[in-house]
CHARMM internal coordinates of N, CA and C (Angstrom, degrees):
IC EDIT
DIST 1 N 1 CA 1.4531
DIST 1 CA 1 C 1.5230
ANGL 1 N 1 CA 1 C 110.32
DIST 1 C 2 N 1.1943
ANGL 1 CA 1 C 2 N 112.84
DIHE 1 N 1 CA 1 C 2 N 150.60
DIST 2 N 2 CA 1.9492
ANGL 1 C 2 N 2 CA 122.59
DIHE 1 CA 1 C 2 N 2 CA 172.68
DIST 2 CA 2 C 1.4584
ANGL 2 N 2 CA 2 C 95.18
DIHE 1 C 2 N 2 CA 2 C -49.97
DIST 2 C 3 N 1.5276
ANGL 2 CA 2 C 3 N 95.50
DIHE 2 N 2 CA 2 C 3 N 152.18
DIST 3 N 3 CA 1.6761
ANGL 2 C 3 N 3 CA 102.02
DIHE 2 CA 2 C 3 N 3 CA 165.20
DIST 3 CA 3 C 1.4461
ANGL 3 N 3 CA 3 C 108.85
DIHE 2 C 3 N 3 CA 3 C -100.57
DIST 3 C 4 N 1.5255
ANGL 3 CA 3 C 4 N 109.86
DIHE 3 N 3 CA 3 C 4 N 14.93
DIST 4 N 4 CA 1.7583
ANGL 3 C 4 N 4 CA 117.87
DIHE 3 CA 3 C 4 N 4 CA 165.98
DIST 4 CA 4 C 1.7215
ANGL 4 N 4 CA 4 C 84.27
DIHE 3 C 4 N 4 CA 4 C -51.76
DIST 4 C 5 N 1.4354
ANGL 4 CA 4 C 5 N 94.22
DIHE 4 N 4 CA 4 C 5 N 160.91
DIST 5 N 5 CA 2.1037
ANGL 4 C 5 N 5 CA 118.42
DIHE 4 CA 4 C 5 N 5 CA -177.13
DIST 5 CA 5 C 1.4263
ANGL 5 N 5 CA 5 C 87.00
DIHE 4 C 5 N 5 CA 5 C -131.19
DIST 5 C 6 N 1.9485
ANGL 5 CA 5 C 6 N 104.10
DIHE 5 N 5 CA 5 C 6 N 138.33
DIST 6 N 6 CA 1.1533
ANGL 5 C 6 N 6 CA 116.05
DIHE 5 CA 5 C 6 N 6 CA 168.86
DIST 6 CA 6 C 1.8030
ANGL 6 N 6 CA 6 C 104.71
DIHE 5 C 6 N 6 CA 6 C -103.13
DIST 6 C 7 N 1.2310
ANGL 6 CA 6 C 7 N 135.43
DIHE 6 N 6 CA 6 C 7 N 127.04
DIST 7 N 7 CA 1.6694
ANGL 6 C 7 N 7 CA 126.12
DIHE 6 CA 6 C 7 N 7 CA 162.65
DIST 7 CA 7 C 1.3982
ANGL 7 N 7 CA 7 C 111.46
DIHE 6 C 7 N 7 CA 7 C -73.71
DIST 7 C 8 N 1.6981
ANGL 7 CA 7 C 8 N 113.34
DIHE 7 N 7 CA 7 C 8 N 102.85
DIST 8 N 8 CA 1.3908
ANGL 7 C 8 N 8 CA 106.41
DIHE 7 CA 7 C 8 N 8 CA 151.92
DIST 8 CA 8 C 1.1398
ANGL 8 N 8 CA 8 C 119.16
DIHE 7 C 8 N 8 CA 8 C -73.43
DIST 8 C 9 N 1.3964
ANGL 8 CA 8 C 9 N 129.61
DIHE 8 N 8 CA 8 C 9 N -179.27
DIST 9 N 9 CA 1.4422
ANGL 8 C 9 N 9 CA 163.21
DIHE 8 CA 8 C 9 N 9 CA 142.55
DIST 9 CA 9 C 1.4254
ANGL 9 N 9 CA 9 C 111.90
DIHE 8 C 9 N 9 CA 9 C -102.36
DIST 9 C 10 N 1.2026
ANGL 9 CA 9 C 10 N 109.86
DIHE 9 N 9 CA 9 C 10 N 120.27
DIST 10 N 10 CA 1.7681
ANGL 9 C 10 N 10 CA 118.25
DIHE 9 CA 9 C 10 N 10 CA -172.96
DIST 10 CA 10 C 1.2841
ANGL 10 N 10 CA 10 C 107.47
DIHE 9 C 10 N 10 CA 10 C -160.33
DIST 10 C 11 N 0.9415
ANGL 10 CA 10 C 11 N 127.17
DIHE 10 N 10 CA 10 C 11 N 126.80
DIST 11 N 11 CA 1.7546
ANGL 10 C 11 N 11 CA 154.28
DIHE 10 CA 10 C 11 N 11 CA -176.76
DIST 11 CA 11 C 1.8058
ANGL 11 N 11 CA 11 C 90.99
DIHE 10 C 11 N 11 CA 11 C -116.57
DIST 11 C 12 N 0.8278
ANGL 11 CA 11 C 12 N 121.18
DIHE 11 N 11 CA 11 C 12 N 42.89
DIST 12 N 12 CA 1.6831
ANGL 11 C 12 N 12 CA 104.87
DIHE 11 CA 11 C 12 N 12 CA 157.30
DIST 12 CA 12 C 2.0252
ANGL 12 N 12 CA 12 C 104.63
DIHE 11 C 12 N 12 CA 12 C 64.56
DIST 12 C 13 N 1.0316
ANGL 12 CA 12 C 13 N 88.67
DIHE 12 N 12 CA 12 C 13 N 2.76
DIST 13 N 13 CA 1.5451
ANGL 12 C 13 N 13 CA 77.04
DIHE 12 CA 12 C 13 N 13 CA 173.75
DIST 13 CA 13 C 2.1770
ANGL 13 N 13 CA 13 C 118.15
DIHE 12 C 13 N 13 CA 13 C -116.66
DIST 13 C 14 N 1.4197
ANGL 13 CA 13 C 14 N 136.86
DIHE 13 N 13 CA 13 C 14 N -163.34
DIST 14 N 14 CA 0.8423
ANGL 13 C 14 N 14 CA 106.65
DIHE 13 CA 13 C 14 N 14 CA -152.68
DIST 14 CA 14 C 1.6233
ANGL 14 N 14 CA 14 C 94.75
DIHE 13 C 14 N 14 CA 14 C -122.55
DIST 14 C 15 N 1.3351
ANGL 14 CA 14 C 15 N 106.17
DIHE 14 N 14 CA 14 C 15 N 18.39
DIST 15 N 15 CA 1.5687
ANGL 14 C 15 N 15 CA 121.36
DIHE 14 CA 14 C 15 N 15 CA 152.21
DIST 15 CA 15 C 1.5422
ANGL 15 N 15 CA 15 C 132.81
DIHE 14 C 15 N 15 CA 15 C -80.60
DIST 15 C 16 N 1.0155
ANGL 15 CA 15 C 16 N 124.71
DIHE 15 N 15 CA 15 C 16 N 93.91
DIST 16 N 16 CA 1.5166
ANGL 15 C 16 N 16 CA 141.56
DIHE 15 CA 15 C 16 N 16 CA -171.62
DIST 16 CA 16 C 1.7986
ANGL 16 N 16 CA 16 C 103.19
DIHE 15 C 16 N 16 CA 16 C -88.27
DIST 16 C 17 N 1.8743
ANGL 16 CA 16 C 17 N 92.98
DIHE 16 N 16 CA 16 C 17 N 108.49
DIST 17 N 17 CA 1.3814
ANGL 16 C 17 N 17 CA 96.53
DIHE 16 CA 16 C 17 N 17 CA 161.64
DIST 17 CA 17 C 1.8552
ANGL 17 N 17 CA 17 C 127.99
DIHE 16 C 17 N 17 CA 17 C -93.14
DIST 17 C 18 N 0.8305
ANGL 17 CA 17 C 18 N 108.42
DIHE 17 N 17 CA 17 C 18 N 141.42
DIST 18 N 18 CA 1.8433
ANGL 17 C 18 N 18 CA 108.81
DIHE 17 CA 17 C 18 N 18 CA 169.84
DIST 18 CA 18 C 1.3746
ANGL 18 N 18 CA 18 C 115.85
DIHE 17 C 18 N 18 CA 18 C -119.93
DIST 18 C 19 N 1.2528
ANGL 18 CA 18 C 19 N 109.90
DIHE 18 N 18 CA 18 C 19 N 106.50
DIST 19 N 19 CA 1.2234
ANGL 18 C 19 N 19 CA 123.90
DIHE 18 CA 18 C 19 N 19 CA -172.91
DIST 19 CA 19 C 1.6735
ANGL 19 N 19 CA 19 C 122.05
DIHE 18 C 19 N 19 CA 19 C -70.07
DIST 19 C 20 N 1.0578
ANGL 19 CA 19 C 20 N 133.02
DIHE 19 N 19 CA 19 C 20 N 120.94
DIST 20 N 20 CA 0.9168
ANGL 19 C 20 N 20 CA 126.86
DIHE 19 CA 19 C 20 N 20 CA -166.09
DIST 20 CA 20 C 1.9040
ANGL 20 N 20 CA 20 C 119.34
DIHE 19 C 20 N 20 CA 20 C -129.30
DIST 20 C 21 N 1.4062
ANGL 20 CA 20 C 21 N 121.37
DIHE 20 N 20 CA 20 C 21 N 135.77
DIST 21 N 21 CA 1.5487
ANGL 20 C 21 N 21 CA 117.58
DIHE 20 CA 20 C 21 N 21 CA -160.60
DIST 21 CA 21 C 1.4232
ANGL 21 N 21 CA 21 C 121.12
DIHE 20 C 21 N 21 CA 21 C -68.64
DIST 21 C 22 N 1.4642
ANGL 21 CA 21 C 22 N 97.49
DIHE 21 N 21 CA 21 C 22 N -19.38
DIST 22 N 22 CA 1.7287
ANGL 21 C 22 N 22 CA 88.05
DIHE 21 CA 21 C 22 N 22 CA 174.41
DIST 22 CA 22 C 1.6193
ANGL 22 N 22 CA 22 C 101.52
DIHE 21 C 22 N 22 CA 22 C -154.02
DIST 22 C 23 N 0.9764
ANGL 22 CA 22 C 23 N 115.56
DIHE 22 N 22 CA 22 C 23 N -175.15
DIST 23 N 23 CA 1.3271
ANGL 22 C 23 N 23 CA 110.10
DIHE 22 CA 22 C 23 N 23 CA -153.47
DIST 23 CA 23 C 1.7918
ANGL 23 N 23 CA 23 C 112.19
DIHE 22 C 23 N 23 CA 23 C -101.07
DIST 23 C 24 N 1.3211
ANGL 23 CA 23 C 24 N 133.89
DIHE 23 N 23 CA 23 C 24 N -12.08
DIST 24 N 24 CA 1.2330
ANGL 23 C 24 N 24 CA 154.31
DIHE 23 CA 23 C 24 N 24 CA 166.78
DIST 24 CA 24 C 1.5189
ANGL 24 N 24 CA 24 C 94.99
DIHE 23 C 24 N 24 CA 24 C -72.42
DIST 24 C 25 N 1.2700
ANGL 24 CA 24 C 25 N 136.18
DIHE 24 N 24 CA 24 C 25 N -27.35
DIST 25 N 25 CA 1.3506
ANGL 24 C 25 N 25 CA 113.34
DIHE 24 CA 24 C 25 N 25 CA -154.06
DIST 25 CA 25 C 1.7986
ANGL 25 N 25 CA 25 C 88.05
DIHE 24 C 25 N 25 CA 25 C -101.17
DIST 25 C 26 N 1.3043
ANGL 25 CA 25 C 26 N 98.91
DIHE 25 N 25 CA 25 C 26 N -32.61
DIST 26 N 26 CA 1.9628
ANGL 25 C 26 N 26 CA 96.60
DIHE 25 CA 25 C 26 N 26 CA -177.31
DIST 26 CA 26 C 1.3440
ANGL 26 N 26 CA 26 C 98.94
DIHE 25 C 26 N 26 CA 26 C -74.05
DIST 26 C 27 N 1.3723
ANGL 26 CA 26 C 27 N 134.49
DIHE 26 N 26 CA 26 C 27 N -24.02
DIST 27 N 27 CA 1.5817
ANGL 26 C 27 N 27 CA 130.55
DIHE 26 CA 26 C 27 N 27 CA -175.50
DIST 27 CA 27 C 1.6358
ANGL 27 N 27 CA 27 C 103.51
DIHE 26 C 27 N 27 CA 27 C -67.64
DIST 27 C 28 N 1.5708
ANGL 27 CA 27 C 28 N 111.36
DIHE 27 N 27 CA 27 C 28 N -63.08
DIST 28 N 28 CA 1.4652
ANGL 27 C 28 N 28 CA 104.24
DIHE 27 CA 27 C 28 N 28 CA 174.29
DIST 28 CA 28 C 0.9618
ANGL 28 N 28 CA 28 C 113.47
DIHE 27 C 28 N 28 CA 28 C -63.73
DIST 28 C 29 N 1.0390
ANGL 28 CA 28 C 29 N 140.16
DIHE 28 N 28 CA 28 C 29 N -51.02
DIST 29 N 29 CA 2.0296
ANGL 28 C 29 N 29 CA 123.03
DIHE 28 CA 28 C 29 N 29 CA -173.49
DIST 29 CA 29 C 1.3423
ANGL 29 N 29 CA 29 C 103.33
DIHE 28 C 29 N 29 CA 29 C -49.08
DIST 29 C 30 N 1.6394
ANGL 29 CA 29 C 30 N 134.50
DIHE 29 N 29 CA 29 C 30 N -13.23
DIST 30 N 30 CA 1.4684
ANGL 29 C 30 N 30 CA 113.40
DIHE 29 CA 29 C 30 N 30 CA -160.48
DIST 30 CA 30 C 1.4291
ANGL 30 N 30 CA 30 C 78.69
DIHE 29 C 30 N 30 CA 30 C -123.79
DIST 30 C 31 N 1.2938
ANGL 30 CA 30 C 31 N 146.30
DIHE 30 N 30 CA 30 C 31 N 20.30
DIST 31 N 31 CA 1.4647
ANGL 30 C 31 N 31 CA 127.43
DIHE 30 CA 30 C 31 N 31 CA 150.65
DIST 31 CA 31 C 1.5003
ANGL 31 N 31 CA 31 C 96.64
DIHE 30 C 31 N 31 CA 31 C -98.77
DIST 31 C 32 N 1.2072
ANGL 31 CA 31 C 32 N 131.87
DIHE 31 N 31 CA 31 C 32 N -43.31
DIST 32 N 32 CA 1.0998
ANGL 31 C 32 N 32 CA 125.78
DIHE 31 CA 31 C 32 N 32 CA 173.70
DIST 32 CA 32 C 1.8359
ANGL 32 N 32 CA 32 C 120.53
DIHE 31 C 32 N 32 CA 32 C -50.44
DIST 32 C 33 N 1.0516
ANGL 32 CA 32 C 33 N 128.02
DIHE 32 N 32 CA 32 C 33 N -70.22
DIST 33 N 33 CA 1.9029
ANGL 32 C 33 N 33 CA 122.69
DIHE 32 CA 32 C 33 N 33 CA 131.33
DIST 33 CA 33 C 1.3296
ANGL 33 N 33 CA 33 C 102.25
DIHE 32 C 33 N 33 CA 33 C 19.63
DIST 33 C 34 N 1.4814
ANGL 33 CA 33 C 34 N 99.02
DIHE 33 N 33 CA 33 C 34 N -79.04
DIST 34 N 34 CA 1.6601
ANGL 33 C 34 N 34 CA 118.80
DIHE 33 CA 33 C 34 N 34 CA -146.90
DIST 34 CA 34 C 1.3960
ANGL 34 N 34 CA 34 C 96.91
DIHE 33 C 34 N 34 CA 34 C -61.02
DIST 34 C 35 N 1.5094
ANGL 34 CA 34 C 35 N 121.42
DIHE 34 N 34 CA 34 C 35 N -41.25
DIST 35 N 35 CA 1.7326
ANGL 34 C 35 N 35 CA 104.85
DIHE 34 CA 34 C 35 N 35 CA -155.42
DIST 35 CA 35 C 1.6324
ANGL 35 N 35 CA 35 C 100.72
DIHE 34 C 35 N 35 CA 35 C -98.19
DIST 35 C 36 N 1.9625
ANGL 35 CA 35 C 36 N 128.10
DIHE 35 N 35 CA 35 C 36 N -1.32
DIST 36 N 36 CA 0.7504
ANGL 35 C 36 N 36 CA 114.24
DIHE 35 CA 35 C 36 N 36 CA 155.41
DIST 36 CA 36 C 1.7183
ANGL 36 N 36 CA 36 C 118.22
DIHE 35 C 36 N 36 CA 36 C -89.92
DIST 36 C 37 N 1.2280
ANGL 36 CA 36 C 37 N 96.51
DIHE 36 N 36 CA 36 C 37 N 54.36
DIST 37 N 37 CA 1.8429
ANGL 36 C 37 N 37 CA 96.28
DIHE 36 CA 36 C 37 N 37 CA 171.84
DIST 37 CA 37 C 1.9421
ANGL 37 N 37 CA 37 C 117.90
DIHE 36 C 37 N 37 CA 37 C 61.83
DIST 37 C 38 N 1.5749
ANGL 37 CA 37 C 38 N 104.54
DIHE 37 N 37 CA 37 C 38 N 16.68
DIST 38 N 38 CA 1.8749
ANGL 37 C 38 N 38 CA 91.50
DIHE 37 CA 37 C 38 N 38 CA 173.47
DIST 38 CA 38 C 1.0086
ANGL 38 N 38 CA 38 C 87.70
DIHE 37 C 38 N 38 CA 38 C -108.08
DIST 38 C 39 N 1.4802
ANGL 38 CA 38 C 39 N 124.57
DIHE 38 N 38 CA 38 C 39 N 169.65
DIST 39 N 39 CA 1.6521
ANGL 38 C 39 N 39 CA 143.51
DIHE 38 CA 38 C 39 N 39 CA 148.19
DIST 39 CA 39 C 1.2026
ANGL 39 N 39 CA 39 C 101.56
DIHE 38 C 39 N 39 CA 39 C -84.46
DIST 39 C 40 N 1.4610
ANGL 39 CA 39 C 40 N 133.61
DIHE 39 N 39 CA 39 C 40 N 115.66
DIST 40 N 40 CA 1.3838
ANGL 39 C 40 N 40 CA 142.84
DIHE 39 CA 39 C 40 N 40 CA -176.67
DIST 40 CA 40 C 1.6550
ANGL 40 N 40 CA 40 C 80.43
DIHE 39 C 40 N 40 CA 40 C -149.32
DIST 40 C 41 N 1.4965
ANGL 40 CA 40 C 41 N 110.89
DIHE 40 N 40 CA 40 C 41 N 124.39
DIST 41 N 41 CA 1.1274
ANGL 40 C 41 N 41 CA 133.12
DIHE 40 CA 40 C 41 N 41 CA 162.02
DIST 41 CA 41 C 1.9021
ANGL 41 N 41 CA 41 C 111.14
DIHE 40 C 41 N 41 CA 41 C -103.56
DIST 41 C 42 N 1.4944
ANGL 41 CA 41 C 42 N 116.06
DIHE 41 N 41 CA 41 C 42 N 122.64
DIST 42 N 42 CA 1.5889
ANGL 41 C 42 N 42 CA 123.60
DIHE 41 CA 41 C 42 N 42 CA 157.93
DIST 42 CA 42 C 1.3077
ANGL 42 N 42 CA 42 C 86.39
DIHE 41 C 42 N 42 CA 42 C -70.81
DIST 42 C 43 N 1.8723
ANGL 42 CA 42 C 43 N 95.32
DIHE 42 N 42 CA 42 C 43 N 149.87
DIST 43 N 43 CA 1.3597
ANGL 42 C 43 N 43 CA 118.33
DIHE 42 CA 42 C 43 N 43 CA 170.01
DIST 43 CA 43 C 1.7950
ANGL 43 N 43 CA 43 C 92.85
DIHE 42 C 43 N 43 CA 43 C -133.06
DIST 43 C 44 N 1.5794
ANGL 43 CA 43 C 44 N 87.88
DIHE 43 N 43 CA 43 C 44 N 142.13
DIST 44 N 44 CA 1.8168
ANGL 43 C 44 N 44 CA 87.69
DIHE 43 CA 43 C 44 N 44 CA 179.57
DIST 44 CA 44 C 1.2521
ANGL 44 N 44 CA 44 C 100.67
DIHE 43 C 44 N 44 CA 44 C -137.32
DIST 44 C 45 N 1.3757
ANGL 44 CA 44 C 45 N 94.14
DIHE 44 N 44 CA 44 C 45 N 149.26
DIST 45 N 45 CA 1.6819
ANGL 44 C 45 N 45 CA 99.13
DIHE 44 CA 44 C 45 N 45 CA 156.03
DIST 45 CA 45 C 1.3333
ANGL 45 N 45 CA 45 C 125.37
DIHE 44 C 45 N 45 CA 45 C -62.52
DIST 45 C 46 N 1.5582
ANGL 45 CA 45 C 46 N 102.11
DIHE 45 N 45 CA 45 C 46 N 129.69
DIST 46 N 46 CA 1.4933
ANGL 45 C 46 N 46 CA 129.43
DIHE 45 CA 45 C 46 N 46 CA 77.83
DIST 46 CA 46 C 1.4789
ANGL 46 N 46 CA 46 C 87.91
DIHE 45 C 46 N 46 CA 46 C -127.44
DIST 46 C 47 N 1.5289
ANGL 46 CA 46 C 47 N 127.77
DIHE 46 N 46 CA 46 C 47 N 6.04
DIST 47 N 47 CA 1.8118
ANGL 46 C 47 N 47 CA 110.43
DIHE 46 CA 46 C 47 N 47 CA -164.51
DIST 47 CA 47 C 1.8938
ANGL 47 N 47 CA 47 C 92.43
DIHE 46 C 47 N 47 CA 47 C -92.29
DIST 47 C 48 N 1.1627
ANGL 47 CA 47 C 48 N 103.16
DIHE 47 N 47 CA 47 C 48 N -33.03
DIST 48 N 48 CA 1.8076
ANGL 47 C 48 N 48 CA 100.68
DIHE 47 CA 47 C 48 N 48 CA 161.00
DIST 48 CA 48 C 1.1638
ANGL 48 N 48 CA 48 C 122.84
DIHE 47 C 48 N 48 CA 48 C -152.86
DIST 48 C 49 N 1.4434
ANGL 48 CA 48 C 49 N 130.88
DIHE 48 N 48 CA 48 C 49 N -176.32
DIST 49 N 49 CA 1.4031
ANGL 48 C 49 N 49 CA 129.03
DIHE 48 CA 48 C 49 N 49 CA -117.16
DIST 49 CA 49 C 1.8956
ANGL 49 N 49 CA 49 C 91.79
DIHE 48 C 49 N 49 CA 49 C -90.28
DIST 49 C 50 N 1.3215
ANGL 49 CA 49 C 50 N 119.92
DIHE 49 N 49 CA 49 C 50 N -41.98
DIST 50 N 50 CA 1.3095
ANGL 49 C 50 N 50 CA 142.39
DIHE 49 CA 49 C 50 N 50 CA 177.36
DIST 50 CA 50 C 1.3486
ANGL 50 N 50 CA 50 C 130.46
DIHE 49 C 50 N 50 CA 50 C -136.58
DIST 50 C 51 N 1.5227
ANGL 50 CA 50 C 51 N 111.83
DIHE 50 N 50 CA 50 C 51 N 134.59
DIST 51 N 51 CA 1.1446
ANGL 50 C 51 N 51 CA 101.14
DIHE 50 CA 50 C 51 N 51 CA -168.16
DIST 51 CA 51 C 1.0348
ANGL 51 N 51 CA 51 C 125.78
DIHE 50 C 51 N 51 CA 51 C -50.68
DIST 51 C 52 N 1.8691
ANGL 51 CA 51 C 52 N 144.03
DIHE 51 N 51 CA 51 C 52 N 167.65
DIST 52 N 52 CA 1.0826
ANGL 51 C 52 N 52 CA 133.93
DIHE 51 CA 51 C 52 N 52 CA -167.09
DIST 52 CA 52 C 1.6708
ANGL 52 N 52 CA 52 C 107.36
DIHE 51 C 52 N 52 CA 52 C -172.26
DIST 52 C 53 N 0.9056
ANGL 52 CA 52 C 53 N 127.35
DIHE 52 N 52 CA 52 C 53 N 160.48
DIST 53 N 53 CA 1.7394
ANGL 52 C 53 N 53 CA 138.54
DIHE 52 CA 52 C 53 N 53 CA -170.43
DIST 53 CA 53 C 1.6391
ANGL 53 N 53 CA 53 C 87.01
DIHE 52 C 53 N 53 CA 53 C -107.85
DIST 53 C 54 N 1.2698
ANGL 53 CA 53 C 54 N 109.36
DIHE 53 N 53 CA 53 C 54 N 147.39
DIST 54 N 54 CA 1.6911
ANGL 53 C 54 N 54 CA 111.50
DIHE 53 CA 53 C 54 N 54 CA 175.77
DIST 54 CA 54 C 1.6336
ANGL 54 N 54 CA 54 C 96.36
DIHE 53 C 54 N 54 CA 54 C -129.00
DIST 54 C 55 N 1.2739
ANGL 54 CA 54 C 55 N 121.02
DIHE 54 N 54 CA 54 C 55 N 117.48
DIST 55 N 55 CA 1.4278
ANGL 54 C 55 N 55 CA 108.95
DIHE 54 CA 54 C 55 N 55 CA 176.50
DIST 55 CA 55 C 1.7808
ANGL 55 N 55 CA 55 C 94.26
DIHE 54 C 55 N 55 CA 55 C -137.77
DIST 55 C 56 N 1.8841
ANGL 55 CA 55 C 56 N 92.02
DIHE 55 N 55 CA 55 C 56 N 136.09
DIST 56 N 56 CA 1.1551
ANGL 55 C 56 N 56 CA 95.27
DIHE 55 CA 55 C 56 N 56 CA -168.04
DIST 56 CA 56 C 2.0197
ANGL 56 N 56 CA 56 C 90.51
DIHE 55 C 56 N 56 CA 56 C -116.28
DIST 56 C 57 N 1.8537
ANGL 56 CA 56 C 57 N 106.78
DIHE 56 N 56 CA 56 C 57 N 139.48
DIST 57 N 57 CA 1.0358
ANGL 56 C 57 N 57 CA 105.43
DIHE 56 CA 56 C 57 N 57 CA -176.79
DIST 57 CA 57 C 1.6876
ANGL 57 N 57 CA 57 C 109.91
DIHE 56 C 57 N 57 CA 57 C -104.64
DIST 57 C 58 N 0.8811
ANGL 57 CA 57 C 58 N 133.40
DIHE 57 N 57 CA 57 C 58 N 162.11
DIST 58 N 58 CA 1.6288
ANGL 57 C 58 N 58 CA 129.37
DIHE 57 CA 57 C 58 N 58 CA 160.82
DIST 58 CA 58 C 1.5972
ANGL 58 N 58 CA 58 C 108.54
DIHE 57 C 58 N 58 CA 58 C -139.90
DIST 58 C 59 N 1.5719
ANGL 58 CA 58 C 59 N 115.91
DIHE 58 N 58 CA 58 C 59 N 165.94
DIST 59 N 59 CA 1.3057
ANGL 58 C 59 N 59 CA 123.90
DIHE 58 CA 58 C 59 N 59 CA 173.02
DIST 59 CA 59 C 1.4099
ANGL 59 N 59 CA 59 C 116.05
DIHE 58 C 59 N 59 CA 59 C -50.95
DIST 59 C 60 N 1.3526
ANGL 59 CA 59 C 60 N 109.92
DIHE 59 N 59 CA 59 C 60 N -15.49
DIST 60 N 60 CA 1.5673
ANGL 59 C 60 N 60 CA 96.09
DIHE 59 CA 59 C 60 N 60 CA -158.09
DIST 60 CA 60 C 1.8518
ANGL 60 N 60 CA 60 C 88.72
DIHE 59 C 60 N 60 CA 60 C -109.36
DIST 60 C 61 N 1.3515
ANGL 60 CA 60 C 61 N 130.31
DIHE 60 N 60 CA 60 C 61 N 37.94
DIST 61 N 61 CA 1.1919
ANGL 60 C 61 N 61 CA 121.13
DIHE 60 CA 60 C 61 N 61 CA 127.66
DIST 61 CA 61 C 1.5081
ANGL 61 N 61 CA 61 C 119.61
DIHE 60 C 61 N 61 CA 61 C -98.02
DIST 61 C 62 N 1.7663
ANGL 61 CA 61 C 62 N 91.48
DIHE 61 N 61 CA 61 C 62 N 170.45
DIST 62 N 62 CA 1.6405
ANGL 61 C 62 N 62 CA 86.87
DIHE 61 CA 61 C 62 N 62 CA -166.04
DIST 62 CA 62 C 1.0102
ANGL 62 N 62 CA 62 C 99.67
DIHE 61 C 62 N 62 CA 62 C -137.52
DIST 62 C 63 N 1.3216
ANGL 62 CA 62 C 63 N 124.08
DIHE 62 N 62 CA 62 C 63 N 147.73
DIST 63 N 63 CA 1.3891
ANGL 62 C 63 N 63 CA 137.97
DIHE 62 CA 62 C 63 N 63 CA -151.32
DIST 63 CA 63 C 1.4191
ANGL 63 N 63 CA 63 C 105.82
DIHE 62 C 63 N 63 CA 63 C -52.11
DIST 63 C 64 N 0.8570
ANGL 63 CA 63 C 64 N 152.63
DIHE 63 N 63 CA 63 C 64 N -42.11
DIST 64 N 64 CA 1.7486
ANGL 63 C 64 N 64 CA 146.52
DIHE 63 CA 63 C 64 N 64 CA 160.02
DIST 64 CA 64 C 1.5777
ANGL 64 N 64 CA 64 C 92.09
DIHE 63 C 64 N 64 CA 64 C -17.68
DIST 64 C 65 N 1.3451
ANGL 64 CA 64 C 65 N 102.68
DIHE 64 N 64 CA 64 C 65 N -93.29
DIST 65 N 65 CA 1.1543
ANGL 64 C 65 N 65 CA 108.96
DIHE 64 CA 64 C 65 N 65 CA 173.56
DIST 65 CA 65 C 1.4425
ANGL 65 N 65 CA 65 C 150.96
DIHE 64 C 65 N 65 CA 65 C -2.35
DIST 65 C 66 N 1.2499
ANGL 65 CA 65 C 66 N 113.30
DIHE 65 N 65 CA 65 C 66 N -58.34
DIST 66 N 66 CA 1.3044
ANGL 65 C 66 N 66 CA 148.23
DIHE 65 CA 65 C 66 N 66 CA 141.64
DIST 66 CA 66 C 1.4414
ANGL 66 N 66 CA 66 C 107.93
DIHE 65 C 66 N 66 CA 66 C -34.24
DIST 66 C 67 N 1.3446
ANGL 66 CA 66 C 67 N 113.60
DIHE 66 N 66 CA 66 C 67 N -72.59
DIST 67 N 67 CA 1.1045
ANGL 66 C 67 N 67 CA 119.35
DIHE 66 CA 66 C 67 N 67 CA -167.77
DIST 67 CA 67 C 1.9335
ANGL 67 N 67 CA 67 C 117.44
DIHE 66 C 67 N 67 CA 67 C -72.66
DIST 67 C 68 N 0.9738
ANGL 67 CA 67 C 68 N 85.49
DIHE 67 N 67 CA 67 C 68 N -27.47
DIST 68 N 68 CA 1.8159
ANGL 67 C 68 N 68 CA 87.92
DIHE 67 CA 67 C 68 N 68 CA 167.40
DIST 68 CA 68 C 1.0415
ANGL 68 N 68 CA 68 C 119.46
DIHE 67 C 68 N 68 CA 68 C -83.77
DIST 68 C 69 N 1.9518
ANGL 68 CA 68 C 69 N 146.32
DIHE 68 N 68 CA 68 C 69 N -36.60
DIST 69 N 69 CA 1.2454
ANGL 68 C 69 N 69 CA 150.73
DIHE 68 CA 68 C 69 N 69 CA 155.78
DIST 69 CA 69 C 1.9086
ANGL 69 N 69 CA 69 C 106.21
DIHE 68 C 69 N 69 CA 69 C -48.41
DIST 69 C 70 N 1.6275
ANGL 69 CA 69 C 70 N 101.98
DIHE 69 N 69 CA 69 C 70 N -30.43
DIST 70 N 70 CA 1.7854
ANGL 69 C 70 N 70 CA 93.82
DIHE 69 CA 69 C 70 N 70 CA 161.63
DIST 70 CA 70 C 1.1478
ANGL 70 N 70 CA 70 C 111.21
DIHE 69 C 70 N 70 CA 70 C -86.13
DIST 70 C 71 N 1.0897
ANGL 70 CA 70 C 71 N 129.06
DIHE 70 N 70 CA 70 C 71 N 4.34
DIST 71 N 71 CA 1.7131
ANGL 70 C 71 N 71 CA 116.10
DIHE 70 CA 70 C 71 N 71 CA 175.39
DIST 71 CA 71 C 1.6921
ANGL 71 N 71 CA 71 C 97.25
DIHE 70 C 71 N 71 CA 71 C -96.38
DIST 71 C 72 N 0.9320
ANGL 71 CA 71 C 72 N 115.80
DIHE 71 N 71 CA 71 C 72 N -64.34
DIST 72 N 72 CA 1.2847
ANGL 71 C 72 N 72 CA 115.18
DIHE 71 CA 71 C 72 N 72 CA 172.07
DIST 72 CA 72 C 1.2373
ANGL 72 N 72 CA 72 C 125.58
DIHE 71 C 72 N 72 CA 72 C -28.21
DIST 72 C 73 N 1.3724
ANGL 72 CA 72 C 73 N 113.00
DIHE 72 N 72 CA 72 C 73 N -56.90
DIST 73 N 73 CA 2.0609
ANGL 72 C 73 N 73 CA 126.42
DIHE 72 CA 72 C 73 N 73 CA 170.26
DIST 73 CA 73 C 1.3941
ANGL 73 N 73 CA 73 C 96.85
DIHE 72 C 73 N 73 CA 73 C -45.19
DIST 73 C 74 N 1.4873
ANGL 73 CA 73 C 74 N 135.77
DIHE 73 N 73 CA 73 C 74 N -23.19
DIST 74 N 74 CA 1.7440
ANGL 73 C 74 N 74 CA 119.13
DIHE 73 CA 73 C 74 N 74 CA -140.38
DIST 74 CA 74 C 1.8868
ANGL 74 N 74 CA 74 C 73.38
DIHE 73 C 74 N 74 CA 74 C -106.83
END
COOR INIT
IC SEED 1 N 1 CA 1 C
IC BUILD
């Protein structure tokens, strides 16, 4: 994998935020997401404070998986 660094946001739960500086750049990364097959929803303001990527993980992905939605983030 790149030694590019992604910044989550994580409170202990299994929703991973990525914060992002303006709001075009979280919109394309999450159409881009979108047409490689993840559900990655942008969230914008006014619904919160900064834009942000919302990616929610569960057990029942599998490391492929994982590992390709991080290739994609980089």
């Amino acid at each position: 994998l790149s030694k590019e660094k992604i910044t989550f946001i994580n409170e202990a739960t299994t929703i991973f935020i990525i914060p992002y500086e303006d709001i075009s750049s979280a919109v394309n990364k999450s159409k881009l997401l979108q047409s490689k097959g993840f559900l990655v929803t942008a969230i914008r303001p006014p619904t919160v404070s900064f834009p942000r990527l919302r990616i929610c993980i569960t057990a029942k992905h599998s490391q492929e998986e994982l590992e390709n939605l991080s290739n994609c983030l980089l």
